[in-house]
C-alpha positions in Angstrom: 0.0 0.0 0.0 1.7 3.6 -0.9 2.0 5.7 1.9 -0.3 8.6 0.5 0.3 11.7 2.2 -3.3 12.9 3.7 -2.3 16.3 5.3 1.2 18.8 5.7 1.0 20.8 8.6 3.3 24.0 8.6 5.9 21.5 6.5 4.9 18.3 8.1 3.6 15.4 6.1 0.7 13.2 8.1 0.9 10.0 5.8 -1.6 6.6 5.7 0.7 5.5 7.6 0.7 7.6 10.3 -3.0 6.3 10.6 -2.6 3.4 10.8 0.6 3.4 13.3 -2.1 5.4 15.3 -4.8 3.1 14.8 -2.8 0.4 16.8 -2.6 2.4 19.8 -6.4 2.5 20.8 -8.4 -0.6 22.4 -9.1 -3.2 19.6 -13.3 -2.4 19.4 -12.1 1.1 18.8 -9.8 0.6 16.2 -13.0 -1.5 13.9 -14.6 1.9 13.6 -11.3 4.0 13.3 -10.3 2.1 10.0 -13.6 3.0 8.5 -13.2 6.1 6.1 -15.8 8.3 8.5 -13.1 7.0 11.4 -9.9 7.5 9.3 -11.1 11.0 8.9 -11.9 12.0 12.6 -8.4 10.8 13.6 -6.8 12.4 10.6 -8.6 15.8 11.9 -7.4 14.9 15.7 -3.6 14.3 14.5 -3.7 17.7 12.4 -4.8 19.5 15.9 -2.2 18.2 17.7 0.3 19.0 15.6 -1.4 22.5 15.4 -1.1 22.4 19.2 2.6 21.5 19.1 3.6 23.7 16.4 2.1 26.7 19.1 3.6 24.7 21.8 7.2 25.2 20.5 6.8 29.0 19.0 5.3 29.7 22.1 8.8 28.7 24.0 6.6 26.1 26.5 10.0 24.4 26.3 11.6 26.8 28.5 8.0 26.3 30.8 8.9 25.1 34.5 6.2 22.3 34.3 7.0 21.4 30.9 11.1 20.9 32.5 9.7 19.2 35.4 7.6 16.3 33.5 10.8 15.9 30.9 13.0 15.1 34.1 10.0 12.8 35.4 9.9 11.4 31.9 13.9 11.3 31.8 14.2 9.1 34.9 11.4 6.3 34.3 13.0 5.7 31.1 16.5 5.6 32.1 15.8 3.2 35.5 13.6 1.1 33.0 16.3 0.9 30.4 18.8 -0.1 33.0 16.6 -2.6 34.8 15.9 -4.2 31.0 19.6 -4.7 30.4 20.2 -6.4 34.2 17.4 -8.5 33.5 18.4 -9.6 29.9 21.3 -11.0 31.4 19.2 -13.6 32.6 19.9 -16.8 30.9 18.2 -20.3 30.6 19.0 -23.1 28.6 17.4 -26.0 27.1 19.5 -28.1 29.5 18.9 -26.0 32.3 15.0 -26.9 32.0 15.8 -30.7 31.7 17.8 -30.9 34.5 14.9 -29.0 36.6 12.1 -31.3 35.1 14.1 -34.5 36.4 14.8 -33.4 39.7 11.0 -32.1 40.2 9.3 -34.8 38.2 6.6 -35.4 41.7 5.5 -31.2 41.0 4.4 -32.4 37.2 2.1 -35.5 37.9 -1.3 -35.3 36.3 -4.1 -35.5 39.1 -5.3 -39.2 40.0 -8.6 -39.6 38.7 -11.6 -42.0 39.7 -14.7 -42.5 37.4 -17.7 -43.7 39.9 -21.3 -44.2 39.6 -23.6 -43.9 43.0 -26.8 -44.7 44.7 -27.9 -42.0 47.0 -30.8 -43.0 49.8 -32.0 -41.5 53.5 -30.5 -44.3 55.5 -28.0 -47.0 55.9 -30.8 -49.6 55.7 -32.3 -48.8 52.2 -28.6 -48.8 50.9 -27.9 -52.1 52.3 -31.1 -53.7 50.9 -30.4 -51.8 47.7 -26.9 -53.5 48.0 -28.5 -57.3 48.5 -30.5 -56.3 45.3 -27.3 -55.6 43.2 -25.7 -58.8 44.5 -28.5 -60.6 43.4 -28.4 -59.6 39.7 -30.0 -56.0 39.6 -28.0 -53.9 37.7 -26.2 -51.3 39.3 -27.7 -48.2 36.8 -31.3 -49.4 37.2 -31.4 -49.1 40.7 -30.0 -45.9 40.6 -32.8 -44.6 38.6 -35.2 -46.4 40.9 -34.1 -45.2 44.2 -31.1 -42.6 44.2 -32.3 -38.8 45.3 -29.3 -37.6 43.3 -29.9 -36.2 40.0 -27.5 -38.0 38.6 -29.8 -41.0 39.0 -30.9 -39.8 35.5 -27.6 -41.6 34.2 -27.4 -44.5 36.3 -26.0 -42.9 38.6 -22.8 -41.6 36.7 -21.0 -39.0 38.0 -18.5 -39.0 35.7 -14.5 -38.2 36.6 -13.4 -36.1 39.2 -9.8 -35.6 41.3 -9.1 -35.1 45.0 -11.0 -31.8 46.6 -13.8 -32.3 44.3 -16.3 -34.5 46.9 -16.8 -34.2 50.2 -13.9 -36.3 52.3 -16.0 -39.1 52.8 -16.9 -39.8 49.9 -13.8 -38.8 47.9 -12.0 -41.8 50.7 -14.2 -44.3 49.5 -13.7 -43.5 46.0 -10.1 -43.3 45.5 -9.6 -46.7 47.8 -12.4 -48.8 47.3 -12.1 -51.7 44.5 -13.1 -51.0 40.8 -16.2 -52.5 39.4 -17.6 -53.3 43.4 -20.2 -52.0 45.1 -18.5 -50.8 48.3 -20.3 -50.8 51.6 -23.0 -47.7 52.3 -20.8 -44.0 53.0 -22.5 -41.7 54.8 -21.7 -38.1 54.2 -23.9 -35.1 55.0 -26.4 -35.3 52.0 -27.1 -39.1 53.2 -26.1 -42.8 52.4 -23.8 -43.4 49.4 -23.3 -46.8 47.0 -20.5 -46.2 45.5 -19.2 -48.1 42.3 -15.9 -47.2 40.9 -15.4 -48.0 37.0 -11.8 -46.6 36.7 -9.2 -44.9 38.7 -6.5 -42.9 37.0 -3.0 -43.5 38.6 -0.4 -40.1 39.1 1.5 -39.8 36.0 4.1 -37.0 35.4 3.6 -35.0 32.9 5.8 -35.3 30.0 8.9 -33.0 29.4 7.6 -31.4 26.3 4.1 -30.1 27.7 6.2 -28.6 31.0 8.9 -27.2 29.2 7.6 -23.8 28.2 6.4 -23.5 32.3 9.5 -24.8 33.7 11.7 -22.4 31.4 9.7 -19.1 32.4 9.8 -19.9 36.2 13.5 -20.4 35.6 13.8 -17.2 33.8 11.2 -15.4 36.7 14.2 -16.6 39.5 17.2 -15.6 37.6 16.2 -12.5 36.8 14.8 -11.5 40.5 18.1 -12.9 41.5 20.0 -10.4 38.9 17.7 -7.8 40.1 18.5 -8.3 43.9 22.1 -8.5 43.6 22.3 -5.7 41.3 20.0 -3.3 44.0 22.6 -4.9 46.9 25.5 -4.3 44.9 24.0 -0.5 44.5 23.9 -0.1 48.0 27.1 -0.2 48.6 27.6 2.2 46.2 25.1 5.0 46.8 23.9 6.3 50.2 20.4 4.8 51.3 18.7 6.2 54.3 15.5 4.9 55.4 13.5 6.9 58.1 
């Protein structure tokens, strides 16, 4: 695209790209109706002001202005501490080995949560859930006689709660289900919403992750410690060099 030039202001050429440079600096549902031509021209008009404005600005001598000295010092020092504090920090390095050697030595902090898949029974009292029990032992199906006599919504499904990890159910139940045996109806569980059957279909063992899917994680907390490390020693180190009183 040629960069037409859409204005000159006492010399000054405002360009297509200058729009669109500014485009990029406002929040991205402003910027749909900005690059429409009715938006193109408003912002157009804007830029032309403020370079009307700066043009007075400079003629007027505001450069020689108190306030206008004071903000270019303000201005002056954020840039120079965060240009320094960039360059300490970029001398923060991790490698590819680095990470390796950190996933091996903290394989235990990359397991995948252990897993149980269970179906219940829910009912008022410890008898109903043992007769309920006798019933599956005799040949009723587990899933039928959740739809018959659970009070859980889940009875819907048989009785399928699907998978869930630790912290997900209450303690008591969550016990049950990650010791009890898979594919047995355990012995009634009570927990504060009543008597539980529990059958577990599956359990999913700890498994660490692998290295690939941890490596982008384990090199930017590597790279987060070096560089407070640089960082620290570097503010010590200037300490020693500068007088610091704290009152």
């Amino acid at each position: 695209m040629d960069n037409k030039v859409l204005a000159i202001v006492n010399g000054k050429e405002i360009t297509e790209n200058d729009i669109q440079q500014s485009i990029l600096r406002f929040p991205a549902d402003k910027q749909q109706y900005l690059s429409t031509e009715q938006g193109k021209k408003q912002l157009l008009e804007q830029i032309v002001s403020f370079e009307l404005v700066y043009n007075d600005a400079k003629d007027s001598q505001l450069e020689n202005d108190d306030e206008y000295k004071y903000q270019m010092e303000l201005m002056k020092k954020e840039i120079l501490t965060q240009l320094a504090i960039k360059r300490i920090l970029d001398e923060a390095k991790v490698s590819e080995e680095d990470a390796q050697k950190y996933y091996e030595a903290n394989k235990d902090a990359f397991k995948e949560q252990e897993q149980v898949k269970a179906k219940h029974i829910l009912v008022d009292t410890e008898e109903k859930a043992l007769e309920i029990k006798k019933e599956i032992e005799a040949g009723k199906s587990f899933e039928d006689s959740a739809k018959e006599y659970s009070s859980c919504p889940s009875n819907a499904q048989g009785g399928d709660l699907g998978s869930f990890s630790r912290g997900q159910m209450v303690p008591e139940f969550e016990d049950a289900a990650f010791s009890q045996e898979i594919g047995v109806v355990g012995n009634a569980v009570k927990t504060q919403f009543g008597y539980h059957l529990i059958k577990v279909e599956s359990r999913t063992e700890q498994e660490p992750k692998g290295y690939e899917e941890v490596k982008e994680m384990i090199i930017n907390r590597l790279m987060q410690e070096r560089q407070n490390m640089k960082y620290t020693e570097y503010t010590e180190n200037l300490k020693k060099k500068y007088s610091v009183e704290i009152k």
